[in-house]
C-alpha positions in Angstrom: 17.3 -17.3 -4.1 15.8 -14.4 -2.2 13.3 -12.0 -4.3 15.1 -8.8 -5.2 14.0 -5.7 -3.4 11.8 -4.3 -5.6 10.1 -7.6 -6.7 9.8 -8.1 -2.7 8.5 -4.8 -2.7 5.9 -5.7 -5.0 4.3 -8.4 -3.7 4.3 -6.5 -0.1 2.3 -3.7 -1.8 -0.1 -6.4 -4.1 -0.8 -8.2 -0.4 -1.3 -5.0 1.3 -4.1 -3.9 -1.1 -5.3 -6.9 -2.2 -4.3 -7.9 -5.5 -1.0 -10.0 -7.0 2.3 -8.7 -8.4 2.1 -8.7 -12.3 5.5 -10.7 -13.1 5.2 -8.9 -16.5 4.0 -5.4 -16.0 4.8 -3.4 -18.9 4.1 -6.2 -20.9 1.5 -6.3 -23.9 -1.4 -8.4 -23.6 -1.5 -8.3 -19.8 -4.4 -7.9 -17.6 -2.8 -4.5 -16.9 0.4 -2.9 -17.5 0.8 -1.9 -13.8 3.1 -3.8 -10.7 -0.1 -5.2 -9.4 -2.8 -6.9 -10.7 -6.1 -5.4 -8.9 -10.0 -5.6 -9.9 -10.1 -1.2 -9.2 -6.9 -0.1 -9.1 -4.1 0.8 -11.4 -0.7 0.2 -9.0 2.6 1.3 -9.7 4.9 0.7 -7.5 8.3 2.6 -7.2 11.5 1.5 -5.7 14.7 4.2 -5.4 17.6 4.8 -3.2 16.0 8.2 -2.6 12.7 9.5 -2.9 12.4 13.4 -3.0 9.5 13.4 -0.4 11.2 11.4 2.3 12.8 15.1 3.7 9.0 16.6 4.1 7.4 13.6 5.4 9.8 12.8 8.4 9.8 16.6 9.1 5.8 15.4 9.4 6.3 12.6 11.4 8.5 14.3 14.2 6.3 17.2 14.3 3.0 14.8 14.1 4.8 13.0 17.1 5.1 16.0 19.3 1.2 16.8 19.0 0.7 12.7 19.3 -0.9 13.3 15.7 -1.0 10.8 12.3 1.1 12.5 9.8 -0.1 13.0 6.4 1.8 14.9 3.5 -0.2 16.6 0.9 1.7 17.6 -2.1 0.6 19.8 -4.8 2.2 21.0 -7.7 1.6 24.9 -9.0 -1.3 25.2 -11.7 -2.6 21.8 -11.0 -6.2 21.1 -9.7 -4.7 17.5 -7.9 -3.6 17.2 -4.6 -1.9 13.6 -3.7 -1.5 12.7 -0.2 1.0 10.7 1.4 1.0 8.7 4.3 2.3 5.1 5.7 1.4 1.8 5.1 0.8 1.4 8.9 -1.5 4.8 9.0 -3.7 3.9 6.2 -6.3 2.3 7.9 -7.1 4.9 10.2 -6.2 7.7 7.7 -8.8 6.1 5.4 -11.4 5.7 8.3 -10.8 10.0 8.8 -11.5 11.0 5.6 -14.5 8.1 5.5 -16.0 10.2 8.7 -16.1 13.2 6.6 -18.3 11.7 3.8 -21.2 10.8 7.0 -19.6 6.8 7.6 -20.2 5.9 11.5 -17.9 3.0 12.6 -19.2 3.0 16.2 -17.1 1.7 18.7 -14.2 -0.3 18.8 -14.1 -1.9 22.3 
């Protein structure tokens, strides 16, 4: 029998980052109460029909596409000091290697 969708979802997200889907997140007594189990970070992972940012970020996307850009969604809620950004799973790579360049990391070329 086939993994439901957000069990499936959870284990794409665990591989992704390296760590392993915690079959009893929530639970007490576990290694963390998160979705995935990871040495440095606390995972949640959230699976709905509709998410409220999926309107902003494809507005991103086709407007990132017509300057050939990587889209990125920051989202920031009144009086708070946090910003969270938002971005792809196939983007992160290179989103994280843009933000490394502004903290002085060289990673040369890639020929």
């Amino acid at each position: 029998m086939a993994d439901k969708a957000w069990k499936a979802l959870e284990r794409r997200v665990a591989a992704f980052l390296g760590g392993q889907r915690n079959r009893m997140s929530g639970a007490v007594d576990q290694l963390t109460a998160g979705d995935v189990v990871h040495d440095n970070l606390y995972i949640e992972v959230k699976h709905r029909a509709t998410l409220a940012v999926d309107t902003w970020m494809m507005e991103a996307v086709d407007s990132a596409r017509s300057e050939m850009k990587t889209p990125i969604l920051a989202l920031h809620r009144k009086g708070s000091k946090t910003v969270m950004y938002v971005f792809t799973e196939k983007n992160a790579e290179f989103v994280c290697m843009e933000v490394l360049k502004r903290f002085g990391w060289d990673f040369g070329r890639f020929d």
